[in-house]
C-alpha positions in Angstrom: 48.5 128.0 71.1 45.0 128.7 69.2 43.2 131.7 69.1 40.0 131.7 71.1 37.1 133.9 71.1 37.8 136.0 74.3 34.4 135.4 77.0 35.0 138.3 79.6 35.2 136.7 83.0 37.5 139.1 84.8 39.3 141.9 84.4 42.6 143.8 85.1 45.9 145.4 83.8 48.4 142.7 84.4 47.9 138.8 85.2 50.9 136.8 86.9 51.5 133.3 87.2 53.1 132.6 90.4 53.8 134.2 93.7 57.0 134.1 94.4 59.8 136.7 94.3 59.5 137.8 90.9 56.1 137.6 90.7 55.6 139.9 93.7 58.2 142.4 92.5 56.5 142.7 88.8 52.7 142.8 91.4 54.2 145.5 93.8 55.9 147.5 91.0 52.9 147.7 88.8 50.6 148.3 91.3 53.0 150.8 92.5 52.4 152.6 88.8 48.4 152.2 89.0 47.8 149.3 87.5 45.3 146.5 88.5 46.9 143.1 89.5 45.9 139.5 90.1 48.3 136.8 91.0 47.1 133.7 90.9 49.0 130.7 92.3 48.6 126.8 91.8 49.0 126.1 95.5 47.7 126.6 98.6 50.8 128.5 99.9 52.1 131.5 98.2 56.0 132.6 98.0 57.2 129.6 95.8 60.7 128.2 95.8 61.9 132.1 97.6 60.5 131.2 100.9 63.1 127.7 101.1 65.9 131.0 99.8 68.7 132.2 101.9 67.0 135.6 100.7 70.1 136.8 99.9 70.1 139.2 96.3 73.4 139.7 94.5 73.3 143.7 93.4 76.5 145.3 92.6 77.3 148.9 93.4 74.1 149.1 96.0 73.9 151.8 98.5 74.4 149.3 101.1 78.2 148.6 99.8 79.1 152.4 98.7 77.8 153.3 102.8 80.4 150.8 103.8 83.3 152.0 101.8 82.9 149.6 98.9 83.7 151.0 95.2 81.9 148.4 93.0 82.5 149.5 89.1 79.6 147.8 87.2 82.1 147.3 85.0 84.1 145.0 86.6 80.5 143.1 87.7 80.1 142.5 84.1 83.4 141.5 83.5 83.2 138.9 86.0 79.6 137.5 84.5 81.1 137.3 81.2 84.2 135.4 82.8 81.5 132.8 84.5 79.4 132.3 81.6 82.1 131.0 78.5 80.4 132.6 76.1 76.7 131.5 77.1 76.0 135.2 79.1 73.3 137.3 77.5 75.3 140.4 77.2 72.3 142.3 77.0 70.6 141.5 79.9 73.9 141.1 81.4 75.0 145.2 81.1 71.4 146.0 82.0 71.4 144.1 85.2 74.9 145.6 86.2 73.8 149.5 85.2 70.3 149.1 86.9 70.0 146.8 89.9 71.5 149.1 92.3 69.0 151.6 91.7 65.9 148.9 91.4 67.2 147.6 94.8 66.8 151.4 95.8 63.3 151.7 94.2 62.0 149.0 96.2 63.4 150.1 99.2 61.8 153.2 99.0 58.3 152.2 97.6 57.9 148.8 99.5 59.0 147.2 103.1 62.0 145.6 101.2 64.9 146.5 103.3 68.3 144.7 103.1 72.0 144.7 104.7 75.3 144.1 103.0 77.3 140.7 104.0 80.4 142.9 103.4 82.5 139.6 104.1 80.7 137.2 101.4 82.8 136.8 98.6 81.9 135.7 94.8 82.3 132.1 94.7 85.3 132.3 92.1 88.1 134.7 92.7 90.4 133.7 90.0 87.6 135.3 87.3 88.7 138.7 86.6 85.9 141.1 87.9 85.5 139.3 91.1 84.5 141.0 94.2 86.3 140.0 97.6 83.2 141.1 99.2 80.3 143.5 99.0 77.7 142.2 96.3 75.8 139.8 98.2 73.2 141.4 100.7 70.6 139.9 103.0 67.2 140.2 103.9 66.6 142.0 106.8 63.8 140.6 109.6 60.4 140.8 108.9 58.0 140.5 111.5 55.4 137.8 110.5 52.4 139.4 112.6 51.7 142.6 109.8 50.0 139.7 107.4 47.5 138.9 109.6 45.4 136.4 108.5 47.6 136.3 105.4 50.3 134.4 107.5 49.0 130.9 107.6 49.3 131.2 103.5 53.0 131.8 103.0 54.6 129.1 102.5 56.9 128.1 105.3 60.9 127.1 105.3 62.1 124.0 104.7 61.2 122.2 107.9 65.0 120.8 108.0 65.9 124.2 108.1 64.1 125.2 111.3 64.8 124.8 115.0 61.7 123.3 117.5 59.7 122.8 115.0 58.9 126.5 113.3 61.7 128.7 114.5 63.8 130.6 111.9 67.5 130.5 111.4 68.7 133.5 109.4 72.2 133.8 108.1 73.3 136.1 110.3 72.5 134.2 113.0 74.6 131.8 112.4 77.7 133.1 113.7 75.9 133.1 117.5 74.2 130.1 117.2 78.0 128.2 116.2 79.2 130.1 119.6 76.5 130.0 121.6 78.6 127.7 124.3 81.7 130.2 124.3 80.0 133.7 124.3 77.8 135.2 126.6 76.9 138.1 124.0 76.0 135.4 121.4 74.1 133.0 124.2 72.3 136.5 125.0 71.2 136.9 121.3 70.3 132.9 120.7 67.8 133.4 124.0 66.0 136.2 122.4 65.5 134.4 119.5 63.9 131.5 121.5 62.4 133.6 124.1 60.7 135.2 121.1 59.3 132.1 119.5 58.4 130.5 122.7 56.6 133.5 123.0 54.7 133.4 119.4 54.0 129.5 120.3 52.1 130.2 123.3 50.0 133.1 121.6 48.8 130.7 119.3 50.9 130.8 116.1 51.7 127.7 114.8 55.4 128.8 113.5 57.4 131.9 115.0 56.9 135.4 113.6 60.9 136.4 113.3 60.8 135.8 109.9 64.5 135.5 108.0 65.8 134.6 104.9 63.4 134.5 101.7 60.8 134.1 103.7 61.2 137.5 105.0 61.5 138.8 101.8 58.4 137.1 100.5 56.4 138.1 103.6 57.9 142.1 102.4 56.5 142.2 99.2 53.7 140.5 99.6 52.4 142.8 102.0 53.6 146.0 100.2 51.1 144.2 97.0 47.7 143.8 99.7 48.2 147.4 100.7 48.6 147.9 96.8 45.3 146.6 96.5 47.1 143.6 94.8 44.9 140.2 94.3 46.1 136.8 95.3 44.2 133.9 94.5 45.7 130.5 95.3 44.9 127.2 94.3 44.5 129.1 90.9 46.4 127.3 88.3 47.1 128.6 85.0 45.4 126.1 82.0 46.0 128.0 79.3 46.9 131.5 77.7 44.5 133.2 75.1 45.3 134.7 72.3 43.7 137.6 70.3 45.2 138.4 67.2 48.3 137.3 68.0 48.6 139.2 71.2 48.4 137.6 74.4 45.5 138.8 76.4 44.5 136.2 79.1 44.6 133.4 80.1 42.1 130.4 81.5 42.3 129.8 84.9 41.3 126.7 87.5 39.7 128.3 90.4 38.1 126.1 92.9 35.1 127.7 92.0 36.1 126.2 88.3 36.9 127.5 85.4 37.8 131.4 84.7 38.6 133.7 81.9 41.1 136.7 82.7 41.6 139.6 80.5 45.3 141.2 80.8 44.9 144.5 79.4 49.0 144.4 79.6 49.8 141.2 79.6 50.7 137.7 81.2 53.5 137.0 83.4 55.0 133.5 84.1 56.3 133.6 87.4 56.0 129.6 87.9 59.2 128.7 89.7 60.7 126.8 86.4 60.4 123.2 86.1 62.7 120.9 89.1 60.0 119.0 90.1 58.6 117.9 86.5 60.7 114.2 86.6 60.6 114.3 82.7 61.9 117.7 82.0 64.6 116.3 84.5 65.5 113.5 82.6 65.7 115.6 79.2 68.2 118.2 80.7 69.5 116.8 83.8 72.4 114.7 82.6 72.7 112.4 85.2 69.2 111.8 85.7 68.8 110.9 82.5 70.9 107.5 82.4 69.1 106.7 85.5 70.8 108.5 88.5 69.4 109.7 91.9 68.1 113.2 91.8 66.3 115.6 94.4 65.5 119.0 94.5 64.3 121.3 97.6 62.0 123.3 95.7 58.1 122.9 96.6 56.3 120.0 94.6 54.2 122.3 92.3 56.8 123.6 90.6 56.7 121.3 87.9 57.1 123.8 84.7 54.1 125.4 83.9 55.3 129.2 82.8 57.9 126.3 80.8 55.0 124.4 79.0 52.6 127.7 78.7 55.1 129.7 77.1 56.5 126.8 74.9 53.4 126.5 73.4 53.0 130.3 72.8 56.4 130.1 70.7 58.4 131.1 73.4 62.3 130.1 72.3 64.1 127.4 74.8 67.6 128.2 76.0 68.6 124.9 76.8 72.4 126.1 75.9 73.6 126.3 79.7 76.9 125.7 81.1 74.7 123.8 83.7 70.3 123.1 83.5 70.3 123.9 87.3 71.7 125.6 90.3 73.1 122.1 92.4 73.4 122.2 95.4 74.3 119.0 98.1 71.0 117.6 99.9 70.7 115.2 102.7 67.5 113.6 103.5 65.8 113.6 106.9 63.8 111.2 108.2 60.4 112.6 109.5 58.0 111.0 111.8 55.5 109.9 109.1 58.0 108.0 107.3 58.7 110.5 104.8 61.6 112.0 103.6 63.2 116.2 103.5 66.0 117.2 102.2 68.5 119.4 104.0 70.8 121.8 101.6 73.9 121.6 102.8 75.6 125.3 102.1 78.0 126.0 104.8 79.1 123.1 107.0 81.3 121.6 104.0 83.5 123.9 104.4 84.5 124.2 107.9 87.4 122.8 109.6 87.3 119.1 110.3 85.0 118.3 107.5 85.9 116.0 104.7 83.4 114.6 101.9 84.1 111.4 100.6 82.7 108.6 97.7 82.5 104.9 99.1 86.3 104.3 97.8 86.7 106.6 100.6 88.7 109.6 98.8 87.9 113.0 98.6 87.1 114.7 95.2 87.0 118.5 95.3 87.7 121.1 98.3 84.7 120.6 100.3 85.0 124.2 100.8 84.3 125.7 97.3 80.6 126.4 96.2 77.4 123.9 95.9 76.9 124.5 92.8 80.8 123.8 92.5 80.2 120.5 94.7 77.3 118.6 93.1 79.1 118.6 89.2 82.4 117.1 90.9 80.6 114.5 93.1 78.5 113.3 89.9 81.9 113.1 88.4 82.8 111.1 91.5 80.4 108.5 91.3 79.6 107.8 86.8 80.4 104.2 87.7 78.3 103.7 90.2 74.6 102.9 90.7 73.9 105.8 93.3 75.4 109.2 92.9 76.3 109.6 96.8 78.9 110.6 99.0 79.6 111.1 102.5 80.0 114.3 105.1 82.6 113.0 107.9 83.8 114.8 110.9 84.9 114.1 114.8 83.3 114.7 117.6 85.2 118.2 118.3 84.0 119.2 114.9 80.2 118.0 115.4 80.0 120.0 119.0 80.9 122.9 117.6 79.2 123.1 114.1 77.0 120.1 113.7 76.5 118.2 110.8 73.8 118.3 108.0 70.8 118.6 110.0 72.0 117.2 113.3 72.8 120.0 115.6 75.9 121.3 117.6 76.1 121.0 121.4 74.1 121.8 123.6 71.3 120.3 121.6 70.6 116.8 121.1 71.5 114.3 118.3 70.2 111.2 119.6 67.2 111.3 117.1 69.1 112.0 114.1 71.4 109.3 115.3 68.3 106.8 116.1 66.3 107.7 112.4 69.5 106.7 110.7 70.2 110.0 109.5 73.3 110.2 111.3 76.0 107.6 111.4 78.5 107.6 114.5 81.4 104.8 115.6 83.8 104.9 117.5 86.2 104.3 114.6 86.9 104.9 111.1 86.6 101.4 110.4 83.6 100.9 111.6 82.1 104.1 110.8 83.3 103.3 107.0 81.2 99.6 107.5 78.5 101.6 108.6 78.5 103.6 105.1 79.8 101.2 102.7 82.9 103.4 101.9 86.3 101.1 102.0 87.9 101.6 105.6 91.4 101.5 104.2 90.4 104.5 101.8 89.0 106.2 104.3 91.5 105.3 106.5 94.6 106.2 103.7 92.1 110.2 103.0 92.0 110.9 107.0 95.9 109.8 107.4 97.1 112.5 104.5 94.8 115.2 105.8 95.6 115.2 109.0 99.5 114.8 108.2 98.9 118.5 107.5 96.1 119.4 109.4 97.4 121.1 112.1 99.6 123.6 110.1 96.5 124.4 108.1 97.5 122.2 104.7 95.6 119.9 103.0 97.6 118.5 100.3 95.1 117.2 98.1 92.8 119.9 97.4 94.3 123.2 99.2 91.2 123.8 100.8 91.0 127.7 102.0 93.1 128.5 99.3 91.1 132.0 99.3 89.0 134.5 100.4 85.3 132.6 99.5 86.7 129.3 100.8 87.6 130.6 104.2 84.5 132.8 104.5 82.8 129.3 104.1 85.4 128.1 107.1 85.7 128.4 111.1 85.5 132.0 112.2 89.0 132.1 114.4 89.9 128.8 113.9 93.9 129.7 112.8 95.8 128.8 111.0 93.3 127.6 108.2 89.8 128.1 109.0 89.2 125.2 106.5 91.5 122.8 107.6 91.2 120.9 111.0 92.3 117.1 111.5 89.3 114.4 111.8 91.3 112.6 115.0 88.9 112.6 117.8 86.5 109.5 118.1 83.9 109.2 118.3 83.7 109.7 114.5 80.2 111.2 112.8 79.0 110.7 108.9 76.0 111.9 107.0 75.4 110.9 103.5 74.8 113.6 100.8 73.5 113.3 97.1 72.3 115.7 94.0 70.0 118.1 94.4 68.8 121.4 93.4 67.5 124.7 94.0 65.7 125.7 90.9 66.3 125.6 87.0 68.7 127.4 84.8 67.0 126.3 81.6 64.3 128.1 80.7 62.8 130.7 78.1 64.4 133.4 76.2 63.6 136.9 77.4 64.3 140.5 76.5 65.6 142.9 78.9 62.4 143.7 79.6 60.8 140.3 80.5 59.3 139.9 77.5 59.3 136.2 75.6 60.8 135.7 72.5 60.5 133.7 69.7 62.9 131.7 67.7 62.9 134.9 65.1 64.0 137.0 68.3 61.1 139.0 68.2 59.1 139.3 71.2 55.6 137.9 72.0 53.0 140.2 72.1 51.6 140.6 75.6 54.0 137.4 77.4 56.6 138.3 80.3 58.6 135.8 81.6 60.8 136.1 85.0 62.1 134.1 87.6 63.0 130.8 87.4 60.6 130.7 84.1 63.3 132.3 82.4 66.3 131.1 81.2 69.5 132.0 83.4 71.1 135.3 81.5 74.4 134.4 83.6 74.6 131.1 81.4 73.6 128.6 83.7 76.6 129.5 85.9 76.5 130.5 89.6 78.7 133.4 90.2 77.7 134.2 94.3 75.1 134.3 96.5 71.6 136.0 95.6 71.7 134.9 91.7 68.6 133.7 91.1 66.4 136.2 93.8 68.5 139.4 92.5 67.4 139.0 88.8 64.1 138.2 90.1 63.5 141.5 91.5 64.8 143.4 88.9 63.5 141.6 86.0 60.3 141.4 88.0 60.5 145.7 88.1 61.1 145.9 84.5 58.8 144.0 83.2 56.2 145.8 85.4 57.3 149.2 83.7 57.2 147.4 80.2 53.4 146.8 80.9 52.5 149.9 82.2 54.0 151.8 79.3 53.1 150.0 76.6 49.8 150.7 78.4 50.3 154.2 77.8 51.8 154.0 74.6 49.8 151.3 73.2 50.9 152.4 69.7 54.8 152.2 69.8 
């Protein structure tokens, strides 16, 4: 990156690079402290890769857990990090994150309309590494109401259209529980008809999605509305074409308006907030392993996020961590048919692991507990399939399974499966036989898989992979389903099949940062006037994925502390 004589275009304290999560917590914290902010965004949409989120943040020792009960030592939170990342955690960022989250979480919560509950019941994903929580770390977004954007509305990006119901109606996670006994509860058919009577009620007053919002879309929607009131500035379609550079300092960068091109002056600095790098196919094929001795590979973050914090802050000598236990968080996808012939993929996080499931290759045999983690599934399917031409396998259940939880993107009673059945997108015979002909797995190992699970089945065993084995596997299970809410025989015809591959939800690779967001160089010394957060920067949990909210949590806080780096290096411009 050259030095360039600086032409004043535009002005303000802090530029970022992307609107998603991390972006807006370093624009609402900042603004928050009196500084000036523009965000600029590539796209047409703002929110990023956090509006297709669960939402979910992973904080330990937040005042949502110590209300319920819950005595979270950060200690023990960094004990478990360190136990997930075989020697690839950055300690540093590590400590700070476990000492300082809780009361971040706080700050935003009292400075912004983020608000969150705890999932008290939601496990870390791996209970035999010593620091694990049984529950109490993982919290959730809280509803947002859509409407306070205003016009702003029609530019956040929307959810994963797989993940929404008649065509713009949100999901959220804790709604599952009453949508999965909707047909055996009249308190949870009471809540699933305000949720519809609510959209059908946003449809007809002329909103072209419903204004519950859930998820990471709800958080999204909370900070970007706390920035506007900040007097925060979003310009999309805004990509970032360069930085500049004045004596070694960072001070701007050029920017592609559709106006054309701009100069901005950062009196504090440049964030890179770009959503890291899954959709660039040849940054892929460098770190993905698989995909890069020609294996299938699809990821469910939005099509711009093809690595430009990655290649901006490369080029400003910006050090690579590329030394990851994994390059990305994996997680299961499915793709849907649409009407225009293309294709979306569905992330499968929950139905793997209730009871009546099985996953299968097309030898027909299982190859991990479908009830483990994503991240944990994707690594062990790939492993599966190395002598194959397609990295695939194969999401089976029976039809008492399928009216109770669905499957993939096809939907439990009372809603209809006929179009997922007539796209192709669901398979369904009447037999295993068939059913296997129908997926090109070997009927007779399919046949042999079914036989030993359901030799056990009804007692709750499964023999070959001990699914439920603990606390995270059964949270991922059949609520009251006894005596394993994991294990369930596949016996009841007729016999459903949906067929997963690799996918992702964002990048662990990525640049090496301080523990205030700042880059840093090869020397370790950091770059003048460049932050890095979000999926920009490399994972400080070592490319691992202890439980849910790793990526959004160190977004937020990384996001905050980076904003507070700016703003008092801006008062302190000598030290």
């Amino acid at each position: 990156m050259a030095d360039h004589q600086f032409v004043q275009d535009i002005e303000c304290d802090v530029l970022i690079a992307g609107s998603g999560a991390s972006g807006l917590a370093a624009a609402v914290t900042a603004a928050t402290l009196g500084l000036k902010v523009l965000v600029v965004e590539k796209e047409s949409l703002f929110g990023g890769t956090s509006c297709y989120s669960a939402g979910v943040l992973w904080i330990p020792g937040s005042r949502q857990s110590r209300e319920a009960g819950i005595n979270d030592d950060p200690q023990d939170a960094l004990k478990y990090l360190l136990g997930e990342g075989q020697g690839r955690t950055n300690l540093a960022k590590a400590r700070v994150y476990v000492e300082r989250a809780a009361d971040i979480l706080a700050w935003f919560e009292s400075n912004s309309h983020v608000s969150y509950h705890l999932s008290p019941l939601w496990p870390d994903y791996h209970q035999g590494v010593a620091g694990a929580s049984p529950g109490g770390r993982s919290l959730g977004a809280n509803p947002f109401d859509a409407r306070r954007l205003g016009e702003r509305l029609s530019q956040l990006r929307p959810p994963l259209a797989t993940t929404t119901l008649f065509g713009g109606m949100q999901v959220g996670r804790e709604d599952l529980m009453f949508y999965y006994s909707f047909m055996k509860s009249f308190s949870s058919m009471w809540v699933v008809a305000q949720r519809f009577f609510r959209y059908a009620r946003d449809r007809i007053s002329g909103y072209s999605r419903g204004t519950r919002l859930s998820n990471g879309n709800a958080l999204v929607a909370m900070l970007a509305q706390s920035a506007f009131e900040k007097g925060v500035e979003l310009w999309l379609n805004t990509p970032v074409s360069e930085l500049l550079v004045d004596g070694g300092r960072v001070v701007g960068a050029k920017v592609k308006t559709p106006q054309g091109m701009r100069n901005v002056r950062a009196r504090g600095g440049v964030v890179l907030a770009c959503g890291g790098f899954p959709a660039n196919e040849a940054l892929r094929q460098r770190y993905y392993g698989h995909v890069a001795v020609g294996k299938n590979h699809v990821t469910a973050a939005p099509p711009g996020n093809t690595g430009d914090g990655f290649r901006l802050g490369s080029q400003a000598g910006s050090e690579v961590v590329d030394f990851q236990c994994y390059p990305a968080a994996w997680t299961p996808m499915s793709l849907v048919p649409q009407s225009d012939g293309s294709l979306i993929p569905f992330p499968h996080y929950n139905d793997r692991g209730k009871a009546g499931y099985i996953a299968v290759d097309r030898r027909g045999r299982r190859f991990i507990s479908e009830a483990l983690s994503y991240h944990d599934f994707v690594p062990a399917m790939i492993e599966a399939c190395k002598g194959d031409d397609e990295i695939c396998s194969w999401l089976i259940c029976d039809s008492q399974s399928i009216k109770n939880y669905g499957i993939g993107r096809a939907p439990p009673r009372p809603l209809s499966r006929q179009p997922y059945l007539q796209s192709g997108y669901l398979k369904k015979a009447d037999c295993l036989d068939s059913l296997a002909r129908l997926c090109a797995i070997d009927p007779e190992g399919l046949k042999h898989t079914v036989k030993l699970l359901n030799a056990g089945a009804d007692q709750g065993i499964d023999a070959e992979f001990n699914k439920g084995a603990d606390i995270y596997e059964r949270f991922n299970g059949s609520r009251g389903h006894t005596p394993n809410p994991c294990v369930a025989p596949v016996r009841h015809a007729p016999f459903y099949a949906v067929k997963l591959v690799p996918g992702d939800i964002g990048t662990f690779i990525g640049l090496s940062t301080d523990t205030d967001a700042r880059a840093i160089d090869a020397a370790g010394d950091p770059l003048a006037g460049l932050f890095v957060v979000g999926n920009d920067a490399a994972s400080f949990m070592g490319g691992t994925y202890p439980g849910a909210g790793i990526t959004l949590g160190p977004a937020l806080i990384f996001g905050h502390l980076c904003a507070q780096r700016i703003h008092k290096d801006l008062l302190e411009p000598s030290k």
